[in-house]
C-alpha positions in Angstrom: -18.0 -34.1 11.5 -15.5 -31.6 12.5 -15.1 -28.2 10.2 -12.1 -28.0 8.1 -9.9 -25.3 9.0 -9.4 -23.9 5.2 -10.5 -20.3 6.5 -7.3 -20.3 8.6 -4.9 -20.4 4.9 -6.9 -17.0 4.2 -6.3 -15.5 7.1 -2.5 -16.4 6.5 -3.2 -14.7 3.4 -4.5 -11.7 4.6 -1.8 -11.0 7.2 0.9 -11.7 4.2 -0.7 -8.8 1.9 -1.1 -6.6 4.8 2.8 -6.8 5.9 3.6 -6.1 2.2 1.4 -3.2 1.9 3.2 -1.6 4.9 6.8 -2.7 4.3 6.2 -1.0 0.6 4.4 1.8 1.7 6.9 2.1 5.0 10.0 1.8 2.9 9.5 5.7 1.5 10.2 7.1 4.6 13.5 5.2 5.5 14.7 6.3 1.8 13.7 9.8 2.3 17.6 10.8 3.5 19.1 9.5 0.3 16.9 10.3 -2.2 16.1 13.9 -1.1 20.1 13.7 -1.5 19.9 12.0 -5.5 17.1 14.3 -6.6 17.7 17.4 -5.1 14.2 18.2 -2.8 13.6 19.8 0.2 11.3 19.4 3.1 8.4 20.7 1.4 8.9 18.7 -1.9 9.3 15.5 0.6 6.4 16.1 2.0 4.7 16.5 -1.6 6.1 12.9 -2.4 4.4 11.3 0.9 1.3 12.8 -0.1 1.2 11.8 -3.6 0.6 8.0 -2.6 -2.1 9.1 -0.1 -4.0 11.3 -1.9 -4.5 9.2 -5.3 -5.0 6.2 -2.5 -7.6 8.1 -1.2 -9.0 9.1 -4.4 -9.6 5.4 -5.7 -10.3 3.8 -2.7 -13.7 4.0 -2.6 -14.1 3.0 -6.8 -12.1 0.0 -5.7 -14.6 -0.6 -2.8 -17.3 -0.8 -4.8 -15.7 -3.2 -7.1 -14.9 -5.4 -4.7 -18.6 -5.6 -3.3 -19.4 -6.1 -7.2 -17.1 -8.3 -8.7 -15.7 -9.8 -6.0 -12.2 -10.1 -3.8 -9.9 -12.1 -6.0 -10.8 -10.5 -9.1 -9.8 -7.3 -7.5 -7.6 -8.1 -5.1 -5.2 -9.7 -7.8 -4.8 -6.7 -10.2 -4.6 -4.1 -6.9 -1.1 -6.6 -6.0 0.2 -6.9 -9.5 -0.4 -2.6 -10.3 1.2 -1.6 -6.9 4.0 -4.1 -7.5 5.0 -2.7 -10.7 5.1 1.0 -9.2 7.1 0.3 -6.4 9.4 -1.3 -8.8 9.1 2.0 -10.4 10.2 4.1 -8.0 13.9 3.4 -8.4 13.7 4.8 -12.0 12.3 8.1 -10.7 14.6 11.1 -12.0 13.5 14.2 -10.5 10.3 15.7 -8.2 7.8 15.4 -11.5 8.9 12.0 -11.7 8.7 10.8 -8.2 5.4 12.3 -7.3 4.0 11.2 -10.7 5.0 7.5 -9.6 4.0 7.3 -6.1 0.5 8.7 -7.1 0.2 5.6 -9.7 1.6 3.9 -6.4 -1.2 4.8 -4.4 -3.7 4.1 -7.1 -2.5 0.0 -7.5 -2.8 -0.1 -4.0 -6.2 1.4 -3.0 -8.9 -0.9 -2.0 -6.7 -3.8 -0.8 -7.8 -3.0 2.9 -11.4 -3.0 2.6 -11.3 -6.1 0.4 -9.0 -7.8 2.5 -12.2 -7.2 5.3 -14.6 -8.2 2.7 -13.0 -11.6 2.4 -12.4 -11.9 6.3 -16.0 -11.0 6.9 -17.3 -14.1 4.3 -14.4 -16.4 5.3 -14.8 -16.4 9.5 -18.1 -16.7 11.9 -18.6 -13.7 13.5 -16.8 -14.4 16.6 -13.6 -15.3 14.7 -14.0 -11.7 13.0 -12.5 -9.5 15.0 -9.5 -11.6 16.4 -8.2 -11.9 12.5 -8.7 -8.2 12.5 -6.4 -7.6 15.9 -3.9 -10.0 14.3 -3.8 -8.8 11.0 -3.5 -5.2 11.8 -0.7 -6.2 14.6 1.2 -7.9 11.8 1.0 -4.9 9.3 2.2 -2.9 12.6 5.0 -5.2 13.2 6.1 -5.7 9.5 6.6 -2.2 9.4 8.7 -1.6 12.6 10.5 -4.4 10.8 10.5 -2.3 7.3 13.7 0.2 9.3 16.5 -2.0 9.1 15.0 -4.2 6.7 15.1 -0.9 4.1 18.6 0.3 5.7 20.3 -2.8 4.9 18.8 -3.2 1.6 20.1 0.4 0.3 23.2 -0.5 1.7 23.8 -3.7 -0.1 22.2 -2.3 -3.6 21.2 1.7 -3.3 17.1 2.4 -2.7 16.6 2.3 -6.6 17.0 -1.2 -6.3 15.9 -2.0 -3.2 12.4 -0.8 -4.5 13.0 -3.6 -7.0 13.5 -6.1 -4.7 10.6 -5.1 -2.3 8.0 -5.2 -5.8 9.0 -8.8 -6.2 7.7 -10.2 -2.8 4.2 -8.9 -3.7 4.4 -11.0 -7.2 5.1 -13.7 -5.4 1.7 -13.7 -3.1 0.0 -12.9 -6.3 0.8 -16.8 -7.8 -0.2 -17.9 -4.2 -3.4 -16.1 -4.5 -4.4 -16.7 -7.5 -4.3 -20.7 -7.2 -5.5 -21.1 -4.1 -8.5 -18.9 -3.1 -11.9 -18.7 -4.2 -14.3 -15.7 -3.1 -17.0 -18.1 -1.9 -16.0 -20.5 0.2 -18.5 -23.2 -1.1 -16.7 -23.4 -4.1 -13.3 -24.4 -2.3 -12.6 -27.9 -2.3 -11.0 -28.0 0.9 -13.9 -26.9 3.1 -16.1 -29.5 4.0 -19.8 -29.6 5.0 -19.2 -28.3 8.8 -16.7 -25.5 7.8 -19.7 -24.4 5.3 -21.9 -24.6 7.9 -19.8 -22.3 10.5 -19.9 -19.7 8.1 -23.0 -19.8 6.5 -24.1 -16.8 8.2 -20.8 -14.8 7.3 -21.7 -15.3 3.5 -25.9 -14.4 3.7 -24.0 -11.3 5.4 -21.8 -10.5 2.6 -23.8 -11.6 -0.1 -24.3 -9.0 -2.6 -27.5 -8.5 -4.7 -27.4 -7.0 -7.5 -31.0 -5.4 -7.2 -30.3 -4.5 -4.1 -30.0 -0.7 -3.8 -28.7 1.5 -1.5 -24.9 2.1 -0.6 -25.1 5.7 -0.9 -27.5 6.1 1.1 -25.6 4.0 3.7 -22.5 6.1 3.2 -24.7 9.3 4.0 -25.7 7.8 7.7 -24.6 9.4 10.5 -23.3 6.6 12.1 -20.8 6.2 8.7 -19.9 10.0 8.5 -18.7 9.8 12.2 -16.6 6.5 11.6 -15.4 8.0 8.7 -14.2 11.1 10.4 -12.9 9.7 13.5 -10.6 7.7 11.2 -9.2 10.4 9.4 -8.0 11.9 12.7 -6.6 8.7 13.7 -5.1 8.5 10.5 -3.6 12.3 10.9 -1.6 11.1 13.9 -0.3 7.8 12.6 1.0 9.3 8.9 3.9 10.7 11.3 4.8 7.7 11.9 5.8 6.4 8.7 6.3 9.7 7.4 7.8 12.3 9.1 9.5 10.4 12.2 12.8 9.1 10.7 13.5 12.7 9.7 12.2 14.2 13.1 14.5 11.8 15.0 17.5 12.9 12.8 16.9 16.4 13.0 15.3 17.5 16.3 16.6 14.8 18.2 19.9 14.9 17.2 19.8 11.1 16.2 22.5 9.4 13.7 20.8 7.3 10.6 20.9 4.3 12.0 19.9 4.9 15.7 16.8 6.9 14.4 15.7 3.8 12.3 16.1 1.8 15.5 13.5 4.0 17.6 11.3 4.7 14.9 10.0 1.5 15.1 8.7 1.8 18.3 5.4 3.8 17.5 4.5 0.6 14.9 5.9 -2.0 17.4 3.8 -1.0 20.4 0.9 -0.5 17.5 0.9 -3.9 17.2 0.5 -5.5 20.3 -2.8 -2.3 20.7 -4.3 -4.1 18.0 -3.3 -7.6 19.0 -4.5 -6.8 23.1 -8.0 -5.0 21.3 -9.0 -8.0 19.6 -8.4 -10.5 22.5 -10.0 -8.4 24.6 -13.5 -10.3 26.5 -16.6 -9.2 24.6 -18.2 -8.2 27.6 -16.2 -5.0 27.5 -17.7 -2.6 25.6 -15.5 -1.6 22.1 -16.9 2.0 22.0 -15.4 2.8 25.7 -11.9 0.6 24.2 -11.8 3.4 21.6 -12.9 6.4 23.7 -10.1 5.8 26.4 -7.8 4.8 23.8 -7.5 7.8 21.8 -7.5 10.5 25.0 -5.3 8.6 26.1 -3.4 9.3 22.7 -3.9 12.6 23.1 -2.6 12.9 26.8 0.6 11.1 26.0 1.6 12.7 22.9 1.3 16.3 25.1 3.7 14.8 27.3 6.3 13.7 24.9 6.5 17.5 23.8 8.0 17.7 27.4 10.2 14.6 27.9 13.9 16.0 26.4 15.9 13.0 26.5 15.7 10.9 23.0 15.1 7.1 25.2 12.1 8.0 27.5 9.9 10.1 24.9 10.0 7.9 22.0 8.8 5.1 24.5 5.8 7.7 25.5 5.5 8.1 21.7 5.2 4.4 21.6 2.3 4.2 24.0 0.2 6.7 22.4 0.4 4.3 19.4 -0.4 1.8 21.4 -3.1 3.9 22.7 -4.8 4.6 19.2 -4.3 1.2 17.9 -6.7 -0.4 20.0 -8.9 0.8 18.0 -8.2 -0.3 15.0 -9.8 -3.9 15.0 -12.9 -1.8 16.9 -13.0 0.4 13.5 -12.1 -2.2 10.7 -15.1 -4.6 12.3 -17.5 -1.4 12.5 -17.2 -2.0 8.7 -18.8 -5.0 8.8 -21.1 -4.7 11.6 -22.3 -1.1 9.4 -22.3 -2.5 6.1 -23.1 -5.7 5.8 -23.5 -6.5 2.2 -21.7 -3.3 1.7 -18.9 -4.0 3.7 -15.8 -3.2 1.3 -17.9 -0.1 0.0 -18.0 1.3 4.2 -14.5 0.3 4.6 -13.5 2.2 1.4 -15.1 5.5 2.3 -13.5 5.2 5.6 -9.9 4.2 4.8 -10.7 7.0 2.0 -10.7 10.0 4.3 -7.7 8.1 6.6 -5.4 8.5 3.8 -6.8 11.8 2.6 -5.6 12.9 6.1 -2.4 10.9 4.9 -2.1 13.3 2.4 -2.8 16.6 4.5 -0.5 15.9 7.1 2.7 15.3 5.4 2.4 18.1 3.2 1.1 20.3 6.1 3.9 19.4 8.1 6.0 19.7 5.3 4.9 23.2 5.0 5.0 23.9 9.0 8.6 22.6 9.1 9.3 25.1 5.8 8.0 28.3 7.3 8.5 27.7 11.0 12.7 26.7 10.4 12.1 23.8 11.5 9.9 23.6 14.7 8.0 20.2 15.2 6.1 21.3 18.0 3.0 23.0 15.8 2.9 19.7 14.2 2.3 17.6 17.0 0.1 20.0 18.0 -2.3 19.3 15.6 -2.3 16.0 16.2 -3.2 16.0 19.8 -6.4 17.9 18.6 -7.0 15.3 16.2 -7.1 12.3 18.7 -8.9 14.3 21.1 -11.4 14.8 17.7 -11.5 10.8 17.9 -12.1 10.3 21.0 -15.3 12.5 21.0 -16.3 10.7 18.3 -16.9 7.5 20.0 -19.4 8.9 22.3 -21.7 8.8 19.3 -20.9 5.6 17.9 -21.9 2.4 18.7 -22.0 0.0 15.7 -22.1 -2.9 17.9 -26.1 -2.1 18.7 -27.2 0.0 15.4 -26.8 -1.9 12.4 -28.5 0.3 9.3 -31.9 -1.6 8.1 -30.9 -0.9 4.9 -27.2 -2.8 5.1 -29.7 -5.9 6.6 -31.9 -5.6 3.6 -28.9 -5.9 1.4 -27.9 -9.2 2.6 -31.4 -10.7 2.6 
């Protein structure tokens, strides 16, 4: 009998939710120009509003981790869509600073834990060798959704103003939550459009993921060395890409010189070449190790974004911008997968604590560059200083790790 190909639908499923995430969470940063003009705020009150959705994502990340290892994906996954939905909507009513900051904190809330869930339900849904290719592709999508996100936000606040384009943007996530919600089923032997061999191919993927409830254990897993590394090498990845979304509309407009519209058009470079990192990462031969892919790919990082401090005309430098994200995005699948290979039966509850500190550090390094930017009238270069430090941080990270040969005993005993 041949297998069914029902997992496919969810990994359509997971690339949709992970382009919305990013084209909502993306869209801020393309609105920062008008409504820093509507309300009044400076740099240093912008950079408080990109840190509010960071910081309370980071905050509930991990509670929403550990809910999705105990009640399961759709449960959660559902009301993490419909609460972020209904704050981005929000977002067009804000009125002042208070209001803004208050909203994209709620924001941040109703989104946390739809990454590590969205692993979860990979991790039961494929055989292992299927794994890491979704992860390549979904985090490529979300990459390329948001170099989309530029124009897609510029021509919406030009058709209707960014109070309503917020609107607009809240509605496409409603509208995977009724495709969700009919369709999938957190174990796939209760979907009646997997057959016998399908179940078969990922009967391993589900003993993996199973969860039992007298199973103890996850913090002790989170307090592992090989967890604590992961964790930290992904908040210094994470340090870097936050300018991205952040930070590099504005820097384009300001030190570069660069009109609205033209800096929209390069800022999707960084997120475009992303993409095809993660994409190249996951298609990658096995036989080449995944620690050395990361190692080389954040120096690498490092190097490149010390020479786009010296590159002075606009074309060339955003291009070397664009390989460093290339650079640091093969990783991502590497990382994402670690999850997984790490946690086992605790897989959304490793991938929380890890995407936990990644958007702590997208907390810290708007507002710090806010600040930087405040005190320093305007000089970038500090900034990008301290993010070549933090992908060299990386990169010395992964001469430690290697989750592909030590799995924790304890995240085996969990699934057993």
């Amino acid at each position: 009998m041949q297998a069914s190909r029902a997992r496919y639908n969810v990994v359509a499923l997971a690339i949709g939710l992970a382009v919305l995430s990013y084209i909502q969470r993306v869209a801020i940063s393309q609105a920062a120009g008008p409504i820093s003009r509507d309300l009044h705020l400076n740099k240093a009150q912008m950079g408080l509003v990109f840190g509010a959705f960071a910081l309370s994502y980071a905050l509930f990340e991990l509670p929403a981790g550990i809910l999705g290892d105990r009640l399961g994906v759709r449960r959660v996954l559902l009301r993490i869509v419909m609460a972020w939905s209904i704050f981005t909507a929000l977002t067009g009513a804000a009125w002042n600073i208070v209001s803004l900051c208050v909203i994209r904190f709620a924001f941040g809330a109703g989104e946390a834990g739809c990454f590590p869930n969205l692993t979860r339900m990979l991790s039961a849904w494929l055989p292992k060798r299927e794994r890491v290719t979704a992860q390549s592709l979904m985090w490529a999508c979300t990459r390329w959704g948001g170099a989309a996100t530029p124009p897609l936000v510029l021509a919406a606040i030009s058709l209707c103003g960014w109070r309503w384009a917020f609107v607009a943007f809240a509605a496409l996530g409603l509208v995977w939550c009724a495709i969700f919600m009919f369709w999938f089923k957190d174990d796939p032997a209760q979907h009646p459009s997997v057959n016998a061999a399908e179940l078969e191919l990922l009967e391993s993927s589900r003993v993996l993921t199973r969860h039992q409830e007298a199973a103890p254990g996850w913090p002790s897993l989170l307090l592992t060395p090989q967890v604590l590394i992961l964790v930290t090498q992904y908040f210094c990845f994470s340090f870097v890409w936050y300018f991205y979304i952040t930070w590099l509309p504005t820097y384009l407009r300001e030190a570069r010189g660069q009109s609205p519209s033209r800096a929209a058009a390069l800022s999707v470079l960084p997120l475009l070449f992303g993409g095809f990192g993660s994409l190249i990462s996951g298609l990658m031969p096995l036989r080449i190790p995944r620690r050395a892919v990361a190692f080389f790919g954040f120096l690498g990082t490092a190097i490149l974004l010390f020479v786009f401090t010296r590159i002075q005309a606009v074309v060339p430098a955003m291009i070397c911008m664009a390989f460093a994200s290339f650079c640091s995005d093969l990783t991502m699948p590497i990382s994402w997968n670690a999850c997984v290979e790490i946690g086992g039966a605790y897989t959304a509850t490793v991938a929380a604590a890890m995407n936990m500190l990644g958007n702590l550090a997208g907390f810290i390094a708007p507002v710090i560059g806010g600040l930087i930017l405040q005190r320093t009238a305007g000089n970038w270069n500090p900034l990008i200083y301290l993010m070549i430090g933090a992908a060299t941080i990386s990169a010395l990270c992964w001469l430690y790790l290697n989750p592909e040969r030590t799995i924790p005993k304890i995240a085996v005993d969990a699934a057993i």
